[in-house]
C-alpha positions in Angstrom: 0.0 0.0 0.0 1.5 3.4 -0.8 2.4 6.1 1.6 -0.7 7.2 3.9 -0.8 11.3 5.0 -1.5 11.7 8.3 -5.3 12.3 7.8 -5.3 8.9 5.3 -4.1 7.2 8.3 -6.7 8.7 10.5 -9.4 7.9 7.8 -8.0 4.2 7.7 -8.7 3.8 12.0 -12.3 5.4 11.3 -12.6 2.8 8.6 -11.6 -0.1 10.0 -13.8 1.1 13.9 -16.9 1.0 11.4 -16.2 -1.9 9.2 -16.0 -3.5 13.3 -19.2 -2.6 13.5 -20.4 -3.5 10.6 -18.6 -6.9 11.4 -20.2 -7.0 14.7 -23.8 -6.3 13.5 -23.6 -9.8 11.8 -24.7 -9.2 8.4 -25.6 -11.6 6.0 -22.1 -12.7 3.8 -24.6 -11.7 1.0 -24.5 -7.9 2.4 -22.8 -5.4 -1.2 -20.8 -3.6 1.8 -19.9 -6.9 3.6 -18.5 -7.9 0.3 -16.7 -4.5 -0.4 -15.2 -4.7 3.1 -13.6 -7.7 2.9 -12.6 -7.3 -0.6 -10.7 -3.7 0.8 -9.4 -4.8 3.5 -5.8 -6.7 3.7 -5.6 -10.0 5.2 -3.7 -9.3 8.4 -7.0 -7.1 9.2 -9.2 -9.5 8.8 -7.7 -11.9 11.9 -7.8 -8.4 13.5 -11.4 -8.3 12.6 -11.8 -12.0 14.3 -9.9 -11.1 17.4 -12.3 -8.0 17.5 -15.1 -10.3 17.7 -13.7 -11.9 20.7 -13.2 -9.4 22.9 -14.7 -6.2 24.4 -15.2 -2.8 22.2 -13.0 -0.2 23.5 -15.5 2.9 22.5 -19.0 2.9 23.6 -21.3 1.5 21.7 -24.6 3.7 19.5 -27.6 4.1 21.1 -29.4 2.9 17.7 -32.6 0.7 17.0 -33.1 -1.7 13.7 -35.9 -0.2 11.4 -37.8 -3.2 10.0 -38.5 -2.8 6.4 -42.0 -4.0 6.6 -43.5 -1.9 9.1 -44.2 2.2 8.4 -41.1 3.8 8.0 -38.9 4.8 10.4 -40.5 2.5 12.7 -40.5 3.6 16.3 -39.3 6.9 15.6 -40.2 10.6 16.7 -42.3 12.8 15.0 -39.7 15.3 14.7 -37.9 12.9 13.0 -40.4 12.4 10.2 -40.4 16.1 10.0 -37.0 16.3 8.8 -37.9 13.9 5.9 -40.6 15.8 5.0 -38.1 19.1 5.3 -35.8 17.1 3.0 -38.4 15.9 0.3 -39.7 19.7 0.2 -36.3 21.4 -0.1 -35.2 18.5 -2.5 -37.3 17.8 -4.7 -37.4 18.4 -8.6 -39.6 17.9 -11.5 -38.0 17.0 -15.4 -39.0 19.6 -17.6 -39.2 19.2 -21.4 -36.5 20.5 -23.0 -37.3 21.7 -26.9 -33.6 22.8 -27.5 -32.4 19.2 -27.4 -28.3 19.5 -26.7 -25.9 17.2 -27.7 -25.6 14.0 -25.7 -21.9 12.9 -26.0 -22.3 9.2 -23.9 -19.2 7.8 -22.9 -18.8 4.1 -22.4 -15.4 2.9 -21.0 -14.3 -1.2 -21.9 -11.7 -3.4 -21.8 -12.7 -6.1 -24.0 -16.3 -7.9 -22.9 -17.6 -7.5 -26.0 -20.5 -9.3 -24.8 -21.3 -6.7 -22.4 -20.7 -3.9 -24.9 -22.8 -5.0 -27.6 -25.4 -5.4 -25.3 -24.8 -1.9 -23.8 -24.6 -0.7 -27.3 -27.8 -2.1 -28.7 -30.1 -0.8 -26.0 -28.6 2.4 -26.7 -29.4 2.4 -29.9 -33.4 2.2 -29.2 -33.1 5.5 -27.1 -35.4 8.2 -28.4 -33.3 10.9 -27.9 -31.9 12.7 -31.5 -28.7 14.1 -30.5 -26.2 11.2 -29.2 -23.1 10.6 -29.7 -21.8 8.0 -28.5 -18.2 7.9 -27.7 -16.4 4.2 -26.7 -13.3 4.6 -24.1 -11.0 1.3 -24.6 -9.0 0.5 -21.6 -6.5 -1.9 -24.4 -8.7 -4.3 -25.0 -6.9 -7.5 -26.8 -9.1 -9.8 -28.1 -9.3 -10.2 -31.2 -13.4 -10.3 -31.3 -13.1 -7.0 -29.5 -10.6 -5.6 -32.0 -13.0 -6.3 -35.4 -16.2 -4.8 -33.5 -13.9 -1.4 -33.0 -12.8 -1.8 -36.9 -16.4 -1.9 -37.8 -18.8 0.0 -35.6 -20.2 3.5 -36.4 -19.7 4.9 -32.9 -15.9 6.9 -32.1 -13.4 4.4 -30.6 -11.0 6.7 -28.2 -7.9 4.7 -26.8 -7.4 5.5 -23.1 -4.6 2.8 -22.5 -2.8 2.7 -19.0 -3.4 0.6 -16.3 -7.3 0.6 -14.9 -7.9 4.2 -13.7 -12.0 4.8 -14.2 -11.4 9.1 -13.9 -8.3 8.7 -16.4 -10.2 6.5 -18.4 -13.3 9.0 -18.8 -11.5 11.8 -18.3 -9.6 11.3 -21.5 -12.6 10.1 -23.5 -14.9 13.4 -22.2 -11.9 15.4 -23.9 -12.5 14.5 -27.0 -16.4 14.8 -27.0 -18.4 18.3 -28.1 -21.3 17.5 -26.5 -23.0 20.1 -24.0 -24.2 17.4 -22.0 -22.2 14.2 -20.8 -23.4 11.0 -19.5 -20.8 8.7 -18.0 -22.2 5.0 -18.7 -20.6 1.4 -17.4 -20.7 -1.3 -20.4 -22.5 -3.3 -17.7 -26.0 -1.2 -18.2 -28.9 -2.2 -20.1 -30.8 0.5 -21.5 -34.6 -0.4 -20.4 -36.6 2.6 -21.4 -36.4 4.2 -24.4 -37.2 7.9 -23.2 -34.5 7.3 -20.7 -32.0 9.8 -21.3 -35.2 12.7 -22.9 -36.4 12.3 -19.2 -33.0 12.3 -17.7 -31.9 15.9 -19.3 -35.3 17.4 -18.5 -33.6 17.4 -14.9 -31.0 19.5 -15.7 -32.0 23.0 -15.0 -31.9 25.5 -12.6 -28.3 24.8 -11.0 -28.6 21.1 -11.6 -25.7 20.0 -12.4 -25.5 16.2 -12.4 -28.7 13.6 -12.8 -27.9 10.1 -12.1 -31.1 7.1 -12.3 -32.5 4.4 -9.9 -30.4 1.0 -11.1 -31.8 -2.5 -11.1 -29.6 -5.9 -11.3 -30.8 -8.2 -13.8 -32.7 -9.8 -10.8 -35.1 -6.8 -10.8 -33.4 -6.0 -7.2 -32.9 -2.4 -6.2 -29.3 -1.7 -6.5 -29.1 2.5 -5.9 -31.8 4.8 -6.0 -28.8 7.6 -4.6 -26.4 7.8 -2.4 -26.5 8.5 1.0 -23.3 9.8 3.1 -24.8 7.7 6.4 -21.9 8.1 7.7 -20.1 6.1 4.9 -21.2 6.2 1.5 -24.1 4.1 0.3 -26.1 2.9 -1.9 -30.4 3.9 -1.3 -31.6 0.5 -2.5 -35.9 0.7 -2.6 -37.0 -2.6 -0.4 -33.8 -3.5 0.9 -32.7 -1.3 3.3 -35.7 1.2 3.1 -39.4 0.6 1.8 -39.8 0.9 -1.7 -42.8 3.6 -1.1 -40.8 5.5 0.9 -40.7 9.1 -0.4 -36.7 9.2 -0.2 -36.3 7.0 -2.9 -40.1 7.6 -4.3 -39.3 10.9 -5.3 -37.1 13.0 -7.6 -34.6 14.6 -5.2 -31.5 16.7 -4.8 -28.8 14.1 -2.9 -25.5 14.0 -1.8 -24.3 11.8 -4.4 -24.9 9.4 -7.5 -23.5 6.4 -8.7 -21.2 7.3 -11.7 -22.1 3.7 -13.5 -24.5 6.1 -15.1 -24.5 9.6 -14.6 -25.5 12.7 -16.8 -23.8 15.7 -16.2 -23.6 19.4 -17.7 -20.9 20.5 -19.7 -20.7 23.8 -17.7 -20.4 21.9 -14.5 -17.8 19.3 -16.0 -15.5 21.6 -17.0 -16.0 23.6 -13.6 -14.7 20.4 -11.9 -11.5 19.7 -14.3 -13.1 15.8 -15.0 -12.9 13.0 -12.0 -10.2 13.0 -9.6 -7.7 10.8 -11.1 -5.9 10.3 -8.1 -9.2 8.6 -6.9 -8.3 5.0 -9.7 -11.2 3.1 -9.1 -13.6 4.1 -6.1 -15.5 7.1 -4.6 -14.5 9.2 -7.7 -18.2 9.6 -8.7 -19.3 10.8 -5.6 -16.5 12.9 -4.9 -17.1 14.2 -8.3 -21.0 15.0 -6.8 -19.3 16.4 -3.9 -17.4 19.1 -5.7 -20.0 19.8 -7.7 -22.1 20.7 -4.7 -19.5 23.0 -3.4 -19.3 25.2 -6.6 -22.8 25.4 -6.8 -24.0 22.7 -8.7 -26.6 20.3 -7.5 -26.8 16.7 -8.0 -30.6 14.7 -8.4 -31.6 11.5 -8.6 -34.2 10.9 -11.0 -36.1 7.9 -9.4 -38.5 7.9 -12.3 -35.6 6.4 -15.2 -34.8 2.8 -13.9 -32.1 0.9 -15.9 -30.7 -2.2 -15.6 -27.0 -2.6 -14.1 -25.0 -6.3 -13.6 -23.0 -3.9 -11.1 -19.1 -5.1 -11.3 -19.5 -7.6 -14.2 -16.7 -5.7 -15.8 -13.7 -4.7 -13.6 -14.9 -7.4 -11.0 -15.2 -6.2 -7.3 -11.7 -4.2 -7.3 -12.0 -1.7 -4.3 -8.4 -0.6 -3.7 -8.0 0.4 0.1 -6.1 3.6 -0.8 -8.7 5.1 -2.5 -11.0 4.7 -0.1 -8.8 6.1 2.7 -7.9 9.4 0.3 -11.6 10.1 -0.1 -12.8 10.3 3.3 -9.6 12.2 4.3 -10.2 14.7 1.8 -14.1 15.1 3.1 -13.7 13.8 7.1 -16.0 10.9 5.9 -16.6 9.3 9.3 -15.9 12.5 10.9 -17.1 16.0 10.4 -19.2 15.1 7.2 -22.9 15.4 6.8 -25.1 14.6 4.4 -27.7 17.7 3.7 -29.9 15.2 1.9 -30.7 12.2 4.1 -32.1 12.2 8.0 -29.0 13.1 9.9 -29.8 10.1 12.6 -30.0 7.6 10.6 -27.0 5.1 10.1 -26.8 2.7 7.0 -24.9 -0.2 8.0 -25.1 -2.7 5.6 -28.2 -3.4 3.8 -29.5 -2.3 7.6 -30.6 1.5 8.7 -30.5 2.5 12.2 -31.8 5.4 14.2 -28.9 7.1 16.1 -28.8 9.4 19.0 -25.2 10.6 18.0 
């Protein structure tokens, strides 16, 4: 692991106290952050993580209380409480509007090799009902020879963005060769579902909107996000898994802290405002720092909970979660720390594919 700053290192304790109590909660091995915790964490920390189990906590543990999914939502908890949602939903939410002027769409799809995912990605594309697309292919040096012949062939713009995996150098040098006034950053793992998709997804983008991302399904029909929530570690909103699918926080169109970028439609003005992803961030967290930034010059991000597409999350890089981004991004926002998330009830923890209410 490279060299950790002195807030990295601090990150990496506030990391490794909350994936103890993550641990400790006793999640189902079929939990996504289960998965992305073991898969971040080196192996010496998980016999720490074991000897954890065995013996006392040395902090004092939440006051917190398990909502069950099945019950009226937050289950057991104060009126003032389900104020602040209703505070959240009013300040939050926004309406697509139809847009006549219909801007350039430059999508940008980054691969290495899968053709099979591609040419599906591709083909559901092409049923979208939008007129101005361009869409823009980012190959990571693919090899295959199948792969190869599809490039030599296709009417869509092949960009080479060779290097090692780095997602944000990967887009960012694909979105610099694009001219449209509106980007949309799209994994080779989505399948296009809805053919308006992307003519409702830029009716979002007004006022000082920013970024739009969509609700995400896995082939399954399971909700996989539906937003992000900073609660107190980035996560995924997924409807009827760790909150009701009529709840109005993933029911309605909303302002929130952050969107997955495995597809995510952003403004031109706002992308070049940001300088691109942060390529020090390779593989992780660089979408919703991205969201993040945004935020702070200005620009808000939505979720538009009305566009559902399909996503077989990871079925291209795999489940790589490298440790040192993660440690880099909540240094740079004091993500277990000082951070809070405007746009979801401050006392309520996501743990898991569990949410808690917290006094703290």
């Amino acid at each position: 692991m490279a060299t950790l700053s002195r807030a990295q290192r601090r990150a990496r304790r506030r990391w490794y106290l909350y994936r103890r109590e993550i641990w400790r909660a006793g999640l189902d091995t079929s939990s996504r952050l289960r998965r992305v915790v073991v898969g971040a964490i080196p192996p010496i920390a998980l016999v720490v993580a074991v000897v954890d189990r065995c013996r006392p906590a040395t902090r004092a543990p939440r006051a917190v209380m398990p909502v069950d999914v099945n019950a009226p939502f937050p289950a057991g908890i104060a009126t003032t409480t389900v104020d602040e949602v209703t505070d959240i939903i009013t300040r939050g939410a926004v309406t697509s509007r139809p847009r006549h002027d219909q801007p350039l769409v430059s999508i940008v799809i980054p691969t290495r090799d899968r053709l099979d995912l591609l040419r599906a990605c591709i083909s559901s594309l092409e049923l979208t009902t939008y007129p101005s697309v361009d869409i823009v292919i980012a190959d990571n040096d693919s090899i295959e020879a199948e792969t190869i012949a599809f490039f030599a062939e296709t009417a869509h713009r092949v960009v080479p963005a060779p290097g090692d995996f780095n997602y944000a150098r990967i887009i960012n040098t694909a979105v610099a060769q694009t001219a449209g006034d509106i980007i949309v950053t799209l994994n080779n793992d989505v399948v296009i579902t809805d053919p308006t998709w992307l003519t409702r997804l830029v009716g979002y983008l007004h006022d000082d909107v920013g970024i739009v991302g969509c609700s995400l399904v896995e082939p399954s029909g399971e909700s996989q996000h539906v937003g992000v929530a900073i609660a107190p570690y980035p996560q995924h909103l997924r409807a009827g898994v760790n909150i009701p699918v009529t709840h109005p926080l993933v029911t309605t169109p909303r302002r929130v802290a952050a969107v997955t970028g495995a597809c995510t439609l952003i403004s031109r003005e706002a992308w070049d405002a940001l300088g691109g992803l942060d390529e020090d961030l390779r593989v992780v967290h660089n979408d919703v720092d991205m969201c993040l930034r945004a935020n702070v010059l200005g620009f808000a991000t939505v979720i538009a909970t009305d566009v559902v597409l399909q996503h077989a999350e990871s079925s291209s890089r795999g489940s790589l979660t490298p440790p040192p981004d993660i440690f880099a991004f909540m240094a740079k926002w004091d993500i277990l720390g000082s951070y809070r998330d405007p746009w979801f009830p401050a006392h309520w923890r996501i743990v898991g594919d569990r949410i808690h209410w917290s006094e703290t």
